[in-house]
C-alpha positions in Angstrom: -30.4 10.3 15.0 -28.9 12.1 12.1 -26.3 10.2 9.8 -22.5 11.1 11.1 -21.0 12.4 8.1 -22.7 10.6 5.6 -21.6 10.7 2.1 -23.8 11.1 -0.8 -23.8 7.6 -3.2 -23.7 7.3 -6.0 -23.3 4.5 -8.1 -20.1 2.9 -9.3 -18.5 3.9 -13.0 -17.2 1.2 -15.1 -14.7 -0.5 -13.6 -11.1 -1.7 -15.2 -10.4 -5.2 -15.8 -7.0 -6.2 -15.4 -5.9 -9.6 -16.5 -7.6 -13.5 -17.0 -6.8 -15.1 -14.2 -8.9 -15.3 -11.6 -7.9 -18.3 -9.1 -5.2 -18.4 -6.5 -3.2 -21.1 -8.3 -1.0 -23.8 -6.5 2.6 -22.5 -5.5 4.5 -23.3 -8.5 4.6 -27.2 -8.1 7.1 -29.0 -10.2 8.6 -25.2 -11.4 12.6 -25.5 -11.8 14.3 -22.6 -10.4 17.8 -21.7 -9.9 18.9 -22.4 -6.6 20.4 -19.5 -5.1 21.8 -21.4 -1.5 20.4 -23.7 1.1 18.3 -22.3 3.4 19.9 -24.5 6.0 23.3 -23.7 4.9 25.7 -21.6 7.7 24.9 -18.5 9.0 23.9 -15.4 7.1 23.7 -11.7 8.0 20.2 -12.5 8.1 19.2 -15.9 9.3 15.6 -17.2 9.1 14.9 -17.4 12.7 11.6 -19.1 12.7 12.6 -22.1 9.7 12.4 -24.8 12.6 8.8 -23.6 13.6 7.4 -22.9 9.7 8.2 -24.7 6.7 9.7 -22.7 4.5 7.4 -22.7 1.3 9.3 -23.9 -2.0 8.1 -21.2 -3.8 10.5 -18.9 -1.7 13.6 -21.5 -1.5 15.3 -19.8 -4.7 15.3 -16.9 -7.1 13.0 -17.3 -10.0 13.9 -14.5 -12.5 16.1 -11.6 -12.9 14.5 -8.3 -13.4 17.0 -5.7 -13.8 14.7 -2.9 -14.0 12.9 -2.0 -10.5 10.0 -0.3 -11.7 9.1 -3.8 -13.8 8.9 -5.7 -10.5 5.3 -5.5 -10.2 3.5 -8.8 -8.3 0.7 -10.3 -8.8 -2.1 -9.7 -6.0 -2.2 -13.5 -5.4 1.6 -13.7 -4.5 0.6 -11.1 -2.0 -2.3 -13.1 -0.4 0.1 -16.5 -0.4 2.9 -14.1 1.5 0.1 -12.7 3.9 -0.7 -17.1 5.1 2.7 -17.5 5.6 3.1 -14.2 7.5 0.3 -15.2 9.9 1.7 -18.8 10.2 5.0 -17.5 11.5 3.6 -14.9 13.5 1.7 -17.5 15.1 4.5 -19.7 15.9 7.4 -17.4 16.4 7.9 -14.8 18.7 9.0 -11.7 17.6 9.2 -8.9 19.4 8.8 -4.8 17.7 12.3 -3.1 18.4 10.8 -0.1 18.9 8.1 -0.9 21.9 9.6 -4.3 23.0 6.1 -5.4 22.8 5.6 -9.2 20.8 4.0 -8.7 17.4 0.7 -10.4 17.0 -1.5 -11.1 13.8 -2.9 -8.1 14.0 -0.1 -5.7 14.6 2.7 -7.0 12.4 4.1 -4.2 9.6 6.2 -4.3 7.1 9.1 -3.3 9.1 8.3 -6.9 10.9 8.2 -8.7 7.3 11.3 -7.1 5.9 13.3 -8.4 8.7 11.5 -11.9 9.6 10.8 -12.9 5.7 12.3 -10.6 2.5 15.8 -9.9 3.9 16.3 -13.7 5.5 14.9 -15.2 2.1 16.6 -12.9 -0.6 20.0 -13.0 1.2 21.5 -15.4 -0.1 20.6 -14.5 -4.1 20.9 -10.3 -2.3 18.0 -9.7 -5.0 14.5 -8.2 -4.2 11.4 -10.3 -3.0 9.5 -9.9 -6.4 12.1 -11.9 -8.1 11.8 -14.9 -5.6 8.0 -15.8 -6.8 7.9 -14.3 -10.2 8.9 -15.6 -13.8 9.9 -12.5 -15.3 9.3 -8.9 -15.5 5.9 -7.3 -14.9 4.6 -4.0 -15.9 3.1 -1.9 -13.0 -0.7 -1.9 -13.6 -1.3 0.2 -9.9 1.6 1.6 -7.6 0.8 1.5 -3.9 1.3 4.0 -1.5 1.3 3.3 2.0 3.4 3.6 5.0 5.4 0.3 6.3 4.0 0.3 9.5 0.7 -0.6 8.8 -0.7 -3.7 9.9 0.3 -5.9 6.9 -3.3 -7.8 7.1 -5.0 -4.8 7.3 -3.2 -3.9 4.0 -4.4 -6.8 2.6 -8.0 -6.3 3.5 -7.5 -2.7 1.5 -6.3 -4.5 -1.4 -8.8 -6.9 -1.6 -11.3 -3.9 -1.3 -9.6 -2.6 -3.9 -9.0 -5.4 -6.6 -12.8 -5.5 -5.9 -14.0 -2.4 -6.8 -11.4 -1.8 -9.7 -12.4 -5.8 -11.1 -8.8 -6.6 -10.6 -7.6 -10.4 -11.1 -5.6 -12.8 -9.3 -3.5 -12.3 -11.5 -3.7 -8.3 -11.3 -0.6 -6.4 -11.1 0.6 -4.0 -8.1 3.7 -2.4 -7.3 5.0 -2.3 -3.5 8.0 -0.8 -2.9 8.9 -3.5 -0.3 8.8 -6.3 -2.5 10.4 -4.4 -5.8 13.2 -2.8 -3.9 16.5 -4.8 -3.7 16.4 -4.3 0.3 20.2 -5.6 0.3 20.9 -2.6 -2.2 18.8 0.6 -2.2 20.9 3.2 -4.5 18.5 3.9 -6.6 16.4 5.7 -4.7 19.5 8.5 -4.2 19.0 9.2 -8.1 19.5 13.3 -8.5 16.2 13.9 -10.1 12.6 12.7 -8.9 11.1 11.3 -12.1 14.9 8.9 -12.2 13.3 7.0 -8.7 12.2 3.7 -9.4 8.8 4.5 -7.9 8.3 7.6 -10.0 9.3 5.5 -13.3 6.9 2.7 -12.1 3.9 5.9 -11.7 5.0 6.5 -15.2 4.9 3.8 -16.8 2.4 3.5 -19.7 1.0 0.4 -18.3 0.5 2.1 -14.6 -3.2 3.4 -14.7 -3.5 4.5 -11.1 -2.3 4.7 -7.9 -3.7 3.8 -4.5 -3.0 4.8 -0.9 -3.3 2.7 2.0 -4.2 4.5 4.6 -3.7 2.7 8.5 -6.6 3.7 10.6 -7.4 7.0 12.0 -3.7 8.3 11.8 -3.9 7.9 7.9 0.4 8.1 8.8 0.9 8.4 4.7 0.1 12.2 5.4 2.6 12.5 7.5 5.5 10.2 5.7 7.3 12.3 3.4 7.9 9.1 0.9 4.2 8.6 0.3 3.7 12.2 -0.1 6.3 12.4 -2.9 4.7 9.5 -4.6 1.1 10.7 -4.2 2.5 14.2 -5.6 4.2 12.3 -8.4 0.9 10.9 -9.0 -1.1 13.9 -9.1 1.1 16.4 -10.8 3.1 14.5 -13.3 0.1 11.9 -13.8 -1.8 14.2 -15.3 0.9 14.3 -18.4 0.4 10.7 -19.1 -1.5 10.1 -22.3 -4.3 9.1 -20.0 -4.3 10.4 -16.4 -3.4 8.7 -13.5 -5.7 7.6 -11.4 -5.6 8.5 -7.9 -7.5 5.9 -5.3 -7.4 5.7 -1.2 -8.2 2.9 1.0 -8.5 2.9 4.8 -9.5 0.8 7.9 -12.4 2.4 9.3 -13.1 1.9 12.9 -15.7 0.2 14.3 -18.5 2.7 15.3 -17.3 5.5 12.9 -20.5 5.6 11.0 -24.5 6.4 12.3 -27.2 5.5 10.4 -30.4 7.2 10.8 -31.8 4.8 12.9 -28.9 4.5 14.9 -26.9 1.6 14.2 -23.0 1.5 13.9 -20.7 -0.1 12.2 -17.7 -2.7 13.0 -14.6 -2.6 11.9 -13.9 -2.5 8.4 -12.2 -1.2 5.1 -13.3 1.8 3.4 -12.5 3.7 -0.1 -12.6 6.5 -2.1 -12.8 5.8 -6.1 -11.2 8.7 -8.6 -13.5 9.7 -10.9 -11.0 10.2 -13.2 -11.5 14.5 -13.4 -9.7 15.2 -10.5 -12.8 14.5 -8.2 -13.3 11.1 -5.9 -16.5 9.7 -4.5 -17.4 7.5 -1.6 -17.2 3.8 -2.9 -18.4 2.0 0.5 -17.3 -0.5 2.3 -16.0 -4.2 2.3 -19.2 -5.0 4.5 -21.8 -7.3 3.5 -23.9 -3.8 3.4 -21.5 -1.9 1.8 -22.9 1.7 2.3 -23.7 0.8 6.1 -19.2 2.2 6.6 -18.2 5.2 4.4 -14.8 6.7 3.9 -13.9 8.7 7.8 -14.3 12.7 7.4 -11.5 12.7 9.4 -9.1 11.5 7.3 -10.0 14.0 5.0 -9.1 16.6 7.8 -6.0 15.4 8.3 -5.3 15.8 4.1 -6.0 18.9 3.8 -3.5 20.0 6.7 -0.9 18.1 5.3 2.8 19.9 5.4 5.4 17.9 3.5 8.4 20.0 4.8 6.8 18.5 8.3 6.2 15.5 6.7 8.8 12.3 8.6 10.8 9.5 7.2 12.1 6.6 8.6 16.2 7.4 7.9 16.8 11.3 7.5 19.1 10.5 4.8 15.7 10.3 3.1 14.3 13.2 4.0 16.9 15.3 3.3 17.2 13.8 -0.3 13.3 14.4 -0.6 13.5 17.7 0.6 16.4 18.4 -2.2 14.0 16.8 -4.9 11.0 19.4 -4.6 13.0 22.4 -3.3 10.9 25.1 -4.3 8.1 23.2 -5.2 6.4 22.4 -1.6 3.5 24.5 -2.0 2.8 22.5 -4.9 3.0 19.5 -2.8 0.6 20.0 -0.4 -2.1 21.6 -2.9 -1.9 18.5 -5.0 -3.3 16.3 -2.3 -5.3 18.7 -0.1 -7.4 19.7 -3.4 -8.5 15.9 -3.4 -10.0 16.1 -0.2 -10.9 19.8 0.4 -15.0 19.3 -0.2 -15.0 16.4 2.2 -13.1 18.1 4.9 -15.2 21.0 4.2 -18.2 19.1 4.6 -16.7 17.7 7.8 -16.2 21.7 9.1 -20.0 22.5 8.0 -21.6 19.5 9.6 -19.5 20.1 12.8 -20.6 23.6 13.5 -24.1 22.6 12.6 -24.0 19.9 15.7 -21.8 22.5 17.9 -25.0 25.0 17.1 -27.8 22.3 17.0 
């Protein structure tokens, strides 16, 4: 059998290291904070339905800093991976069910959407302050922006960012900016600011200290294409990246699904995570996979498909308020837009075309 769409390899550039720590340190034992409010106390708009099931970590009791500036509200991949065990511990004891399908959420399909109702907004209530400032001691410079849409599984995510941190030799201790977590969720007015590059993610792109950005991409759909925040942020990327001193990088990670990929002797793969590096001209390659055999998965051609017929004034958000804002921002601009992603991923998709009529004739 011939290969399905395979890429060629080639090998991996130097990658950048970010940062000395390396371990997944203890939570913060014996670490004064401020405390904000009980977590027991009465009722709040947003109560923490599942405290009786899950201990609530003392790491997340009270607010640990102030960081007034949103864009400086990077975390620390390991403060990720410690919220991902507590997201699966609560999951797995408390039943929550999605308000859009009335369906329970299980460890594999629980979002961000889940997490910002069952953990950030319960937790930063009482201080109203963003998640970032409940398990960090100050403010931290961006070192990669995330783009991704909320409702992708969040352990998915994870297993994208761990990809990731892997192939770009980031730390424990290595710094990534989620919108989620950075965000005051009790108090989003910044991102109504008149002008694009005033948007707390566009400063965090921007800052010196922010060498790249990375897109997570939830299998098959690869939504991000189709949600017009992470088009605006991958466009921000792209376009006014490339006037930092040094350009930003561009990365994207996916789930690849099992049986995407033929070898020549006809094995397939399972399930796994996928990603495409940024050579740092404009071009990307085919990094692998997260599987023991990294080159038996490669980055889906179909993904790339779906890139390169991206339409941001098609493009969806969540509240249309949003939109419409969005749609103010690059008013005149939305051919530039689209170009500035579908160039990334026009030779793959072409590739994709070629190989396609080759079967369709073979």
């Amino acid at each position: 059998l011939l290969a399905r769409h395979r890429p060629i390899v080639i090998p991996i550039p130097q990658a950048v290291v970010m940062g000395a720590c390396t371990s997944l340190p203890a939570a913060r034992a014996g670490q004064t904070k401020e405390p904000a409010a009980e977590q027991n106390g009465p009722k709040t708009e947003h109560p923490i339905l599942w405290q009786d099931l899950v201990e609530v970590p003392m790491l997340y009791k009270a607010r640990s800093c102030e960081v007034p500036e949103t864009h400086k509200r990077a975390m620390k991949l390991k403060d990720f991976l410690q919220l991902g065990e507590l997201v699966e511990k609560v999951v797995a004891k408390y039943k929550h069910t999605d308000k859009c399908t009335g369906q329970a959420v299980r460890k594999d399909t629980v979002n961000l959407y889940h997490i910002n109702d069952l953990i950030v907004m319960p937790l930063t209530g009482p201080c109203a302050c963003s998640f970032m400032e409940m398990v960090s001691s100050g403010p931290q410079d961006p070192v990669w922006f995330i783009s991704h849409w909320w409702g992708t599984p969040f352990l998915d995510t994870l297993r994208m960012m761990r990809l990731h941190a892997d192939r770009r030799h980031v730390s424990m201790c290595g710094l990534y900016w989620m919108c989620t977590f950075a965000n005051n969720q009790h108090n989003l007015a910044e991102l109504s600011e008149p002008g694009i590059l005033d948007t707390p993610f566009a400063k965090a792109i921007m800052s010196e200290s922010c060498i790249g950005t990375v897109a997570f991409l939830d299998e098959e759909k690869a939504s991000p294409f189709s949600r017009i925040w992470c088009i605006l942020e991958d466009y921000v990327t792209i376009h006014f990246g490339a006037q930092k001193k040094k350009t930003q990088l561009m990365d994207f990670c996916t789930i690849i699904p099992e049986g995407e990929c033929e070898s020549s002797c006809g094995t397939t793969n399972p399930r796994c995570a996928g990603i495409l590096i940024d050579n740092g001209d404009g071009t990307s390659k085919d990094n692998g996979s997260d599987l023991a055999n990294s080159a038996a998965a490669w980055f889906p051609g179909g993904v790339s498909v779906k890139a390169v017929r991206l339409d941001v004034t098609k493009a969806q958000a969540t509240k249309e308020n949003d939109r419409a804002n969005i749609l103010r921002l690059i008013r005149g601009k939305e051919d530039d837009v689209n170009l500035a992603i579908q160039t990334r991923f026009a030779p793959s998709a072409a590739y994709m075309a070629a190989t396609d009529i080759a079967s369709r004739e073979g």
